[in-house]
C-alpha distance (Angstrom), angle and dihedral (degrees) to the residues before:
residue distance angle dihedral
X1 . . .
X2 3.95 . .
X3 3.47 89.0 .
X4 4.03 99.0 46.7
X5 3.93 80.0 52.6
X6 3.71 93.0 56.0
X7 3.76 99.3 47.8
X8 3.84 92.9 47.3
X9 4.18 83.8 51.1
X10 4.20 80.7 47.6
X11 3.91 90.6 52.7
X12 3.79 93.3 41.8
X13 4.05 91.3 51.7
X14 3.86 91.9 48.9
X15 3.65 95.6 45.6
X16 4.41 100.0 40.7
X17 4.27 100.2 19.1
X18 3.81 127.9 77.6
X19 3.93 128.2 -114.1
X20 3.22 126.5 -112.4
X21 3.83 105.4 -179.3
X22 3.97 100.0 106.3
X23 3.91 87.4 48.5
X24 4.00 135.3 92.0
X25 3.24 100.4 -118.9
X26 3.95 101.0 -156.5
X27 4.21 82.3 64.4
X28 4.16 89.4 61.1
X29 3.58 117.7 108.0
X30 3.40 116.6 -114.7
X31 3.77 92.5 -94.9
X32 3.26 89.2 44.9
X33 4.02 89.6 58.7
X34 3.92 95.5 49.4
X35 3.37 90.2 56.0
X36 4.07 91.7 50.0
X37 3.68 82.4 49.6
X38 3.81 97.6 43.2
X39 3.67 90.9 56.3
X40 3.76 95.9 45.3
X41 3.71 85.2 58.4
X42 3.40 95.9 43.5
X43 4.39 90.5 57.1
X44 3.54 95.8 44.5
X45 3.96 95.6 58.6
X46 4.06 91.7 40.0
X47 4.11 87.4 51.2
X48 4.18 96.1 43.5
């Protein structure tokens, strides 16, 4: 179940937030890093 949960939140992120990939990512805002870090959470618990 957790892990259905997490790759629906995976799906979501890909389809509504913006990448960051192509960017430096010490030159994101602060927002802009909690998001980086929101998504990176987000994959690891949808691919464990």
């Amino acid at each position: 179940m957790r892990k259905n949960l997490f790759k629906i939140l995976a799906l979501i992120n890909k389809l509504i937030l913006p990448r960051y990939s192509k960017r430096d990512i010490t030159k994101l805002s602060k927002f802009d890093q909690a998001l980086v870090a929101y998504r990176y959470w987000i994959t690891i618990n949808s691919l464990s």
